[in-house]
C-alpha positions as CSV (number, residue, x, y, z in Angstrom):
1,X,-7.1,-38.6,3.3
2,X,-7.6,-40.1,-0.5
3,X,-4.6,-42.3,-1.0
4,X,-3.0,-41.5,1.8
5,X,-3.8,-40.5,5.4
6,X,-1.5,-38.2,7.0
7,X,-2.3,-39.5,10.8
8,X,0.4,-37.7,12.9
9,X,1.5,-33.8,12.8
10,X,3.5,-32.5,15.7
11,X,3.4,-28.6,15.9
12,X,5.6,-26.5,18.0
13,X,4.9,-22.3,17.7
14,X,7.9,-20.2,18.0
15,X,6.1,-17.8,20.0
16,X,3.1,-17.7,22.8
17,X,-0.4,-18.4,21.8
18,X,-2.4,-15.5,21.2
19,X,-5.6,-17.1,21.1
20,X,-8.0,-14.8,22.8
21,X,-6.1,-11.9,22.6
22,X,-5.7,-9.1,20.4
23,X,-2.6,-8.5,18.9
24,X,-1.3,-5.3,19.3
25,X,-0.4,-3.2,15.8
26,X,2.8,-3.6,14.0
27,X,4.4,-0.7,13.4
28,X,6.1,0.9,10.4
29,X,8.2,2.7,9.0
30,X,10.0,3.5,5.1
31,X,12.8,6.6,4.2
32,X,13.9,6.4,0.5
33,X,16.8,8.6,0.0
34,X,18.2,9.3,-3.2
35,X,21.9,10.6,-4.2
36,X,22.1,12.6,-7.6
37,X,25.6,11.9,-9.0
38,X,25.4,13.3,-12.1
39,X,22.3,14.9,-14.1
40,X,22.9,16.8,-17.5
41,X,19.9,19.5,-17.0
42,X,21.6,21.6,-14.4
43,X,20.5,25.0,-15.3
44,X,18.1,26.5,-13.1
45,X,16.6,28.5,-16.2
46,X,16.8,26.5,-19.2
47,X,16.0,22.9,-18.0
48,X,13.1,21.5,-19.9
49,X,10.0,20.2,-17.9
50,X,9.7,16.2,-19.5
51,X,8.0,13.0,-18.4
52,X,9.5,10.8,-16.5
53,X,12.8,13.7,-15.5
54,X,12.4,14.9,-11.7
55,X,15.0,17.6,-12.4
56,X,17.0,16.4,-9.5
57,X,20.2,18.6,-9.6
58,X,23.3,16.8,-7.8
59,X,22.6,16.2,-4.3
60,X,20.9,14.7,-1.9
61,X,16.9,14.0,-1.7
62,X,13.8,12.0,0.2
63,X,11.6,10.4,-2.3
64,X,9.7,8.9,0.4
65,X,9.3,9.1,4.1
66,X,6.5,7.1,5.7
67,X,5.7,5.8,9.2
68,X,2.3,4.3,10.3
69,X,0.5,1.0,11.6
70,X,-0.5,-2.2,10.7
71,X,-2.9,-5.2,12.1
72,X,-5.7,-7.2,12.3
73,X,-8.2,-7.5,15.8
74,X,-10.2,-11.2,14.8
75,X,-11.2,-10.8,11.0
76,X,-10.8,-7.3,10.6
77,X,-7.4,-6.0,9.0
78,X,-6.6,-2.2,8.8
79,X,-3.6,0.2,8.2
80,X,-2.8,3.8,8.5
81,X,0.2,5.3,6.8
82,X,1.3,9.0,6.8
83,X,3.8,10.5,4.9
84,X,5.4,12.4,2.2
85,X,7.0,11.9,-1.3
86,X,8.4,13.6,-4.2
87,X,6.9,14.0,-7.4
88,X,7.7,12.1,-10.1
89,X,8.8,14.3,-12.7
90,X,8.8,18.3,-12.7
91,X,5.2,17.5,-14.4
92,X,3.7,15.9,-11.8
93,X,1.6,18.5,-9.0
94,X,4.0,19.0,-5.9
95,X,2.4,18.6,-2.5
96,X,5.4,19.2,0.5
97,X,2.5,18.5,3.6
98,X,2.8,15.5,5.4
99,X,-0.5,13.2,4.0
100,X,-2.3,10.5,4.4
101,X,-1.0,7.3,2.3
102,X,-3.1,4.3,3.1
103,X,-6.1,4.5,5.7
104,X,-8.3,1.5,5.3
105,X,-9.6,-1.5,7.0
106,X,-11.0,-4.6,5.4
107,X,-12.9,-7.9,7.0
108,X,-11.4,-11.6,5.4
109,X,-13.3,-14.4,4.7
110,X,-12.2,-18.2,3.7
111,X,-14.9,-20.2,2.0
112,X,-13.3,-23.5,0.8
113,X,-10.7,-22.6,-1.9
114,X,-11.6,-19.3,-1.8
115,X,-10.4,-16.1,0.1
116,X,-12.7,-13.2,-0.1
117,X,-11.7,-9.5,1.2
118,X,-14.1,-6.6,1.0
119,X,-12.1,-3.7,2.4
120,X,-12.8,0.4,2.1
121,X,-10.9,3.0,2.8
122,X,-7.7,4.9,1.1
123,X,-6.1,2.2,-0.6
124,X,-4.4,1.5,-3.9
125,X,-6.6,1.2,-7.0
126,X,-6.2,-2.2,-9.2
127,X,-4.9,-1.1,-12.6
128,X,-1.6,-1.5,-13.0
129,X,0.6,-4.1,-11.9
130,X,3.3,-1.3,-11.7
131,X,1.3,0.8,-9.5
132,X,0.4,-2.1,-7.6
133,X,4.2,-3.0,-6.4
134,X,5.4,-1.9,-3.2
135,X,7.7,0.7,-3.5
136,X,10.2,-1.2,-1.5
137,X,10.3,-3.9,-3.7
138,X,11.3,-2.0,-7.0
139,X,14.6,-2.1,-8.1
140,X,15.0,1.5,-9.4
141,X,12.5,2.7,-6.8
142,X,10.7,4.5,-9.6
143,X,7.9,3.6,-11.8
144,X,7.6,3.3,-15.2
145,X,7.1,6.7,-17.0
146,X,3.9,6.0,-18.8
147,X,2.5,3.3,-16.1
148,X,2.6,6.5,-13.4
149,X,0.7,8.7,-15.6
150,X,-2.1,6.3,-17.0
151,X,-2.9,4.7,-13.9
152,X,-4.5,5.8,-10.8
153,X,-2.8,5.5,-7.5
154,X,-4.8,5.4,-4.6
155,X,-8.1,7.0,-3.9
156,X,-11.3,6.5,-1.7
157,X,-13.2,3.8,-1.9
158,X,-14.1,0.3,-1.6
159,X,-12.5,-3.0,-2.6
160,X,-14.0,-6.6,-3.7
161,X,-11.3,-9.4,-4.0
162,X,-11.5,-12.6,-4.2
163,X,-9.1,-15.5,-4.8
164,X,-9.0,-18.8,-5.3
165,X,-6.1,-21.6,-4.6
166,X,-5.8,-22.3,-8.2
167,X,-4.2,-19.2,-8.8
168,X,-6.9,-17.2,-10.1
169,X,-7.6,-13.5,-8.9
170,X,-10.3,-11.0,-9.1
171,X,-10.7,-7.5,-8.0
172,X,-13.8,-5.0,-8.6
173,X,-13.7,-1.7,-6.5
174,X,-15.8,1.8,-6.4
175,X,-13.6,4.9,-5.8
176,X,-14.3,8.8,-5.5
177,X,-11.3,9.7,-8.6
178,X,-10.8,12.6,-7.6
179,X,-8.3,12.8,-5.0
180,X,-10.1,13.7,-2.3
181,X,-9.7,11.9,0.9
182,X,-12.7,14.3,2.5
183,X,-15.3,13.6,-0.5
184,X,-16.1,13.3,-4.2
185,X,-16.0,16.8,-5.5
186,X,-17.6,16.2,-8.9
187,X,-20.5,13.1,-7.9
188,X,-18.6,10.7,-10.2
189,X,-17.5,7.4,-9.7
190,X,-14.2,5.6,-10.8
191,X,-14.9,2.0,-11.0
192,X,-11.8,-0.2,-11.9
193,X,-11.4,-4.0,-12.3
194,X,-8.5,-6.6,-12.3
195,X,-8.4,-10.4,-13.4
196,X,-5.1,-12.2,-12.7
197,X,-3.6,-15.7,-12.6
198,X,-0.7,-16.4,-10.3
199,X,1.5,-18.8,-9.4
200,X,4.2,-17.4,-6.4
201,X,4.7,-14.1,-5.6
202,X,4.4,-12.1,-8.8
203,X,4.1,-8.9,-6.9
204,X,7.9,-8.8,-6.0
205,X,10.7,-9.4,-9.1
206,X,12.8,-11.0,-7.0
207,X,12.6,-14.3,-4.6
208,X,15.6,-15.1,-2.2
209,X,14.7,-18.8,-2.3
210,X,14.3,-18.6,-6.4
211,X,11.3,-19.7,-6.5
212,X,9.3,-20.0,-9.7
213,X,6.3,-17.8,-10.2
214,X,4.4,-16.7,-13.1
215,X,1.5,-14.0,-13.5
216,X,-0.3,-12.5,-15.9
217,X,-3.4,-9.7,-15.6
218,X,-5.7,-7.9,-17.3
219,X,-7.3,-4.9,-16.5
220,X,-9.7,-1.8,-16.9
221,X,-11.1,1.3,-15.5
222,X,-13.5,4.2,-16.5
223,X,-13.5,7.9,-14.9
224,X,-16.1,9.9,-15.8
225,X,-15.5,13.6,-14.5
226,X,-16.3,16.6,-15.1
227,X,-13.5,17.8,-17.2
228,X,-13.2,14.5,-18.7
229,X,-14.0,11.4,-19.0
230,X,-11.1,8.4,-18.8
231,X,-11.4,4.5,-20.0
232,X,-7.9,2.8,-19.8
233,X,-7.3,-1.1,-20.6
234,X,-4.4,-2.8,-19.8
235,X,-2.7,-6.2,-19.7
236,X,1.0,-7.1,-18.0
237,X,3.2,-10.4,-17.5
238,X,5.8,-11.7,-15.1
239,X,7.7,-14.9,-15.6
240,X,10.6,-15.8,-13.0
241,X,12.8,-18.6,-13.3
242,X,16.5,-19.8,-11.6
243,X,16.8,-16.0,-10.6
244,X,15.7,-14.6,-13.8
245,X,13.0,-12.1,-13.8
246,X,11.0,-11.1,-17.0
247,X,8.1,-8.6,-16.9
248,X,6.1,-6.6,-19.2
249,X,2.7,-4.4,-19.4
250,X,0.8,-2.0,-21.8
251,X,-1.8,0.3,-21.4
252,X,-4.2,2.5,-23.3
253,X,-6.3,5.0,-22.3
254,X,-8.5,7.2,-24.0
255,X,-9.7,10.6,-23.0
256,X,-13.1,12.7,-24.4
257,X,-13.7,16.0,-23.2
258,X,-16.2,16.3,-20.3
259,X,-18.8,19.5,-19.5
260,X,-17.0,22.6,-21.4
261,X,-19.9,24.9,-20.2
262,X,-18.8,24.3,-16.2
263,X,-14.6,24.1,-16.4
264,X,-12.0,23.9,-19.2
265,X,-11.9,19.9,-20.4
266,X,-8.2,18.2,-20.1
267,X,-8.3,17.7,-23.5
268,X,-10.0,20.0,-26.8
269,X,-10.7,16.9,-28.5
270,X,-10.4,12.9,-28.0
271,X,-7.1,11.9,-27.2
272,X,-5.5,8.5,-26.9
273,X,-2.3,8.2,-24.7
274,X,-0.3,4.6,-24.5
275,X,2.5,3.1,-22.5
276,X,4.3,0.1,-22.2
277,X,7.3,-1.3,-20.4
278,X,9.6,-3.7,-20.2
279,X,12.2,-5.4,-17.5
280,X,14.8,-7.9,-17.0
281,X,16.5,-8.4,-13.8
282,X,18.5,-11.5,-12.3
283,X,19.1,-12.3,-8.3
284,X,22.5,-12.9,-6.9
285,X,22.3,-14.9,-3.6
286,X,25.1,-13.0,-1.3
287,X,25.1,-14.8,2.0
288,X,22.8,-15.4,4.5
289,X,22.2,-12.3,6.3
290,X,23.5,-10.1,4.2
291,X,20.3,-10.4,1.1
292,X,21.8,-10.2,-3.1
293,X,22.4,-8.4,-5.5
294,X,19.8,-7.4,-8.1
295,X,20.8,-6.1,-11.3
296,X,18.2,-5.1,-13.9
297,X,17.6,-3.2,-17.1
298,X,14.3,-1.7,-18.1
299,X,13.1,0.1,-20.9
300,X,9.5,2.2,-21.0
301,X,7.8,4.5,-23.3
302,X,4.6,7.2,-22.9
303,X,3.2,8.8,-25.7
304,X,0.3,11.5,-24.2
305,X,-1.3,12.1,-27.9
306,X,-1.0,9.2,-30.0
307,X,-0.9,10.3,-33.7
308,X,0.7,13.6,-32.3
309,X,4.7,13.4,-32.6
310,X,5.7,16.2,-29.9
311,X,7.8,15.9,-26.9
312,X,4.9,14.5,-25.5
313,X,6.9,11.0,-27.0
314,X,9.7,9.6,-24.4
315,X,11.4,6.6,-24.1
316,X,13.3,5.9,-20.7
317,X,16.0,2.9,-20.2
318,X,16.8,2.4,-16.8
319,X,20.5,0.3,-15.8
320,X,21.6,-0.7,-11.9
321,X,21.2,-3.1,-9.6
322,X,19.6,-3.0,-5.8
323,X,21.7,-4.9,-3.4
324,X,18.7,-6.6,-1.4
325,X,18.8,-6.5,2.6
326,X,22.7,-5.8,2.5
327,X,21.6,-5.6,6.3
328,X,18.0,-6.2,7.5
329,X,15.8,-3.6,6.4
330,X,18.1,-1.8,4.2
331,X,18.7,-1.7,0.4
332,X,21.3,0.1,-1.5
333,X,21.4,0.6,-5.5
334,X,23.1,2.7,-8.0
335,X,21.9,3.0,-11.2
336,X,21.8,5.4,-14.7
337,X,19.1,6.7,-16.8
338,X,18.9,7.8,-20.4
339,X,15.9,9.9,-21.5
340,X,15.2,10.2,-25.1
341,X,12.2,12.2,-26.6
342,X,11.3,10.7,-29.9
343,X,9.5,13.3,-30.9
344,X,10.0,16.7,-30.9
345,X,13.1,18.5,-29.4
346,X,15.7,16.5,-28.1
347,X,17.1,17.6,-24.5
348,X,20.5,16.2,-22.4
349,X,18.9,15.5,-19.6
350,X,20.6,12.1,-18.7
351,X,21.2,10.9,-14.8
352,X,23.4,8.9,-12.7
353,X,22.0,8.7,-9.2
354,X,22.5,6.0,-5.8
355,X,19.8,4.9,-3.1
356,X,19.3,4.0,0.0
357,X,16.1,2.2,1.6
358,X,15.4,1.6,5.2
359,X,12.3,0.3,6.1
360,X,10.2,-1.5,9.3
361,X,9.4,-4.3,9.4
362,X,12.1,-6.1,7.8
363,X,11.4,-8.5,5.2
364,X,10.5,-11.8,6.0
365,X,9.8,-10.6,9.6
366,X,6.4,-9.1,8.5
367,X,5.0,-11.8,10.6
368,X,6.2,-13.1,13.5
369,X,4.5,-17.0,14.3
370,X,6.6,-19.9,13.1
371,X,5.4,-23.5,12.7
372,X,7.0,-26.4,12.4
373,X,5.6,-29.4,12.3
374,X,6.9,-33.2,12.4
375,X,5.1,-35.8,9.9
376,X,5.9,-39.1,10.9
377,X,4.1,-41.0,7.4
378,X,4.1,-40.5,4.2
379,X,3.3,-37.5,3.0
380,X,1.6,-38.5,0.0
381,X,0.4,-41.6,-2.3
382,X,4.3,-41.4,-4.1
383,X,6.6,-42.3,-1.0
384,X,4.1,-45.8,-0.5
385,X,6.4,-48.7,-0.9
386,X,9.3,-46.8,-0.2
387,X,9.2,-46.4,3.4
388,X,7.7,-44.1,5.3
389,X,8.6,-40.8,5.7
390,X,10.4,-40.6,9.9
391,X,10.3,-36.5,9.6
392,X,9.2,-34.0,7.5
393,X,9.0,-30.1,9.0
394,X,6.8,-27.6,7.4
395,X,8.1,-23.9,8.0
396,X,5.7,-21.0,7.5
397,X,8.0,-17.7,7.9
398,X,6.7,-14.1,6.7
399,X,5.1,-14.2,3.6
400,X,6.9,-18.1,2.4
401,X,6.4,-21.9,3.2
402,X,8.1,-24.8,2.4
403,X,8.2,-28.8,3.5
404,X,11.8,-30.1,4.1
405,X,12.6,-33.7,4.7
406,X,14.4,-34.3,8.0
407,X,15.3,-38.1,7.6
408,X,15.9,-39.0,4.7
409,X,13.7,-42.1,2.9
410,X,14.5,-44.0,-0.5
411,X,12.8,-42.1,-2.2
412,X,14.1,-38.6,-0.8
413,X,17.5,-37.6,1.1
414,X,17.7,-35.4,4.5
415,X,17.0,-31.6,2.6
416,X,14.8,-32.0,0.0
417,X,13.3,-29.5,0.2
418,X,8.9,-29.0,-1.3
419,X,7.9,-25.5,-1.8
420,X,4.6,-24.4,-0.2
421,X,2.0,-21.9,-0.8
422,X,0.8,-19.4,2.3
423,X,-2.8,-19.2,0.9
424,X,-3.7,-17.5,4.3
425,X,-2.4,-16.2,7.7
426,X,-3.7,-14.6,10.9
427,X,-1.7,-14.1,13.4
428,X,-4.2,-12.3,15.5
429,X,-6.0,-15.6,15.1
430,X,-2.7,-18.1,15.4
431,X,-4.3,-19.4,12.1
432,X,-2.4,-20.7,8.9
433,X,-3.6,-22.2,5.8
434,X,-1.1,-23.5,3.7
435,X,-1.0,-25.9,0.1
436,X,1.5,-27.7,-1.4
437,X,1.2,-30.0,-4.4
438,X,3.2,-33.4,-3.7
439,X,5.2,-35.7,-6.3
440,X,2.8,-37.6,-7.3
441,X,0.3,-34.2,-8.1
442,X,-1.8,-34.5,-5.3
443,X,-2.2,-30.5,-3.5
444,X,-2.5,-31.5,0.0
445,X,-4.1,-28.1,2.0
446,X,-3.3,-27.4,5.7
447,X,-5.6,-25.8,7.9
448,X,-4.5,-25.1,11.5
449,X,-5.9,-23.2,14.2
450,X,-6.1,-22.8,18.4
451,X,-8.6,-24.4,20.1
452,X,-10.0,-23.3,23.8
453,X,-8.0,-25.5,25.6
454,X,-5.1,-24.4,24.3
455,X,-3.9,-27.1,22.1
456,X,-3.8,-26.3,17.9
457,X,-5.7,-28.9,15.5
458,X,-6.1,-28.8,11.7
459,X,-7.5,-30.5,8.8
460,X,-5.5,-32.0,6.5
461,X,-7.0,-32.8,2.6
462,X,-5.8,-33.5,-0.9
463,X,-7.6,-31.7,-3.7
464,X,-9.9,-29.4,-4.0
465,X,-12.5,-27.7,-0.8
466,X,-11.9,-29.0,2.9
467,X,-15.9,-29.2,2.4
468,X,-15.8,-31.7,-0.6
469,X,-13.0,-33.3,1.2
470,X,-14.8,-34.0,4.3
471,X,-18.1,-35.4,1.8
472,X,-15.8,-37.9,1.0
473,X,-14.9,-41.1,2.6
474,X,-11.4,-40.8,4.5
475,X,-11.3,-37.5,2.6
476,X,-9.7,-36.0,5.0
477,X,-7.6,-36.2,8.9
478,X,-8.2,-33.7,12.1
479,X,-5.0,-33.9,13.6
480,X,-4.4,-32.2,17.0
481,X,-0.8,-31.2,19.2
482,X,-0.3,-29.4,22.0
């Protein structure tokens, strides 16, 4: 390598090679159940119908109950999910079947510094940050008001992505709009786009090891239809530091009539509607095995006719905290909401409510291949002249990665610990790619893969594309272990 030549790596795989074979589908598995403690609209003929307000009276509910599949089989990835969920607010259409929630499958491709996925199918469309969250990683288990209603969810369709190892993101996809899993019922086409920049996990406002991670997206879609046609913008920010979680989006759409002579339009004239929302939450490590605590605050507002004050106005401020993986796979929260219409009539329809999450697999165990490998030089151009490095492990567990120093050298005690980034994983394949940027600034990039006779060997570079690497002069080191 340039500067420095990493010339031994010991790996040892915590389970069987499963080179040559097909792994067989993961499966899984989610029940959200909620517990309403207190709600102030209890009267079966007088409650008002708001955004945002569910109209849960005190008891006991599922807001979502979902089992399905999960895998890859050599470069193709695919999922199918069935299952069932409440609505979000009395607004919101009510559908009691059992449906289908994701049913896709999509082909990966790694081209240098860059991941490309082209996958079609029912899957989520990329809008909203807030739409784009896992369910099971929200700390109220409930979207933003306005977020829910401006954004689509999932639909039909297919799914460019691409991502690059600086941290940059695009997305472009083609979708029916309309809902329907069995066809597009009025010959339109929703196309949506997403730019991002990330660093860490931004998807998730929460990190057990507290690690740093910053995002920030922009991002648009248009729906013509035939009762109307839809163009929404949008833009959203998450900063997480020692613990502390910041996040914040906006959107605008606007909304013209469609065809009047076919159906009655959405809408009798042009119609803006805007939402934004804002969070603060801090993790509090517990103990191992038994997750944190996550308390959080959030406040979000969804005006469906701007320039129209009506009790089409609400603000919403969410308090609680989700104790995270109090046991594996479970969560448990409590927390109280306060709606307030600012426009319009005002309605007591405050609520107090717990939760409980179980879900398969458990965090962390979404994969199940562990590496560990033993560097017996340095790692990098910083650690010359102060003796080389006599162990180094790198771990690659579920979704994280991270170098610790095993022995310790002048420069660095026993523990200290790098943090890595899992750029990809396959472990249909028993393949890893993983990028961690040294001391001195060099990223040094991982690649490590089976080979037929049953041993695992891997490039290791600094900077930039294993191909402009390898163009190079001692650019880079094949390393092989059995």
């Amino acid at each position: 390598m340039t500067r420095s030549t990493i010339v031994s790596l010991a790996l040892a795989l915590s389970t069987p090679s499963m080179a040559g074979d097909i792994a067989p589908p993961t499966p899984t598995a989610l029940v959200q159940t909620w517990v309403t403690a207190f709600d102030q609209d209890e009267d079966p003929q007088a409650d008002p119908a708001s955004y945002g307000d569910p109209e849960h009276d005190m008891g006991f509910s599922i807001q979502r109950a979902r089992a399905g599949v999960e895998g890859e089989v050599k470069f193709v990835r695919y999922e199918l999910t069935l299952g069932l969920g409440a609505p979000f607010d009395r607004l919101s259409e009510e559908e009691r079947d059992i449906g289908l929630i994701d049913a896709y499958a999509g082909f990966d491709h790694t081209a240098g510094a860059s991941d490309i996925a082209v996958t079609f199918g029912t899957q989520r469309v990329p809008f909203s940050r807030d739409t784009l969250v896992s369910s099971t990683d929200l700390v109220f288990q409930e979207r933003s008001v306005g977020h829910s209603w401006i954004a689509p969810n999932r639909e039909v369709g297919g799914l460019f992505d691409w991502q690059h190892s600086s941290g940059l993101r695009a997305r472009v996809g083609a979708f029916n709009g309309g809902g329907d899993i069995f066809g597009n019922n009025d010959n339109s086409i929703l196309a949506a786009a997403r730019l991002e920049f990330a660093k860490g996990n931004i998807y998730r406002s929460w990190d057990p090891s507290g690690e740093t991670a910053f995002g920030v997206g922009l991002a648009s879609f248009y729906a013509p239809g035939l009762t109307s046609n839809r163009f929404a913008t949008g833009g959203d920010v998450l900063l997480r530091v020692a613990n502390f979680n910041i996040m914040g989006e906006a959107n605008l759409l606007s909304i013209t009539p469609g065809n009047v002579n076919v159906i009655a339009p959405d809408v009798s004239a042009n119609t803006s509607q805007f939402a934004w929302s804002a969070q603060l939450s801090y993790f509090i490590p517990v103990g191992e095995g038994i997750g944190g605590i996550e308390p959080a605050v959030r406040a979000a507002s969804f005006d469906d006719a701007m320039g129209v004050s009506d009790n089409g106005d609400v603000l919403i401020l969410h308090a609680g905290a989700s104790w995270r993986d109090l046991a594996p796979g479970v969560d448990v929260g409590v927390g109280f909401v306060h709606r307030e219409e600012t426009g319009g009539r005002a309605y007591n329809n405050d609520t107090a409510r717990l939760w409980l999450q179980v879900r398969y697999p458990v965090r962390g165990q979404k994969s199940t291949t562990t590496f560990t490998s033993a560097v017996s030089t340095d790692l990098d151009g910083a650690y010359a002249g102060s003796g080389a490095l006599s162990g180094v492990t790198l771990n690659i567990e579920g979704d994280g990665a991270y170098f610790e120093v095993t022995e310790s050298t002048d420069a660095h005690p026993a523990g200290t610990r790098i943090d890595a980034t899992l750029v990809d994983r396959n472990d249909a394949e028993g393949t890893a790619q993983v990028q961690a940027t040294m001391p001195s600034g060099n990223a040094v990039t991982f690649e490590l893969e089976p080979q037929d006779d049953g041993s695992y060997c891997g490039w290791g570079y600094e900077d930039g594309s294993r191909e402009e690497a390898m163009a190079s002069e001692g650019g880079g080191s094949w390393v092989c272990w059995s």
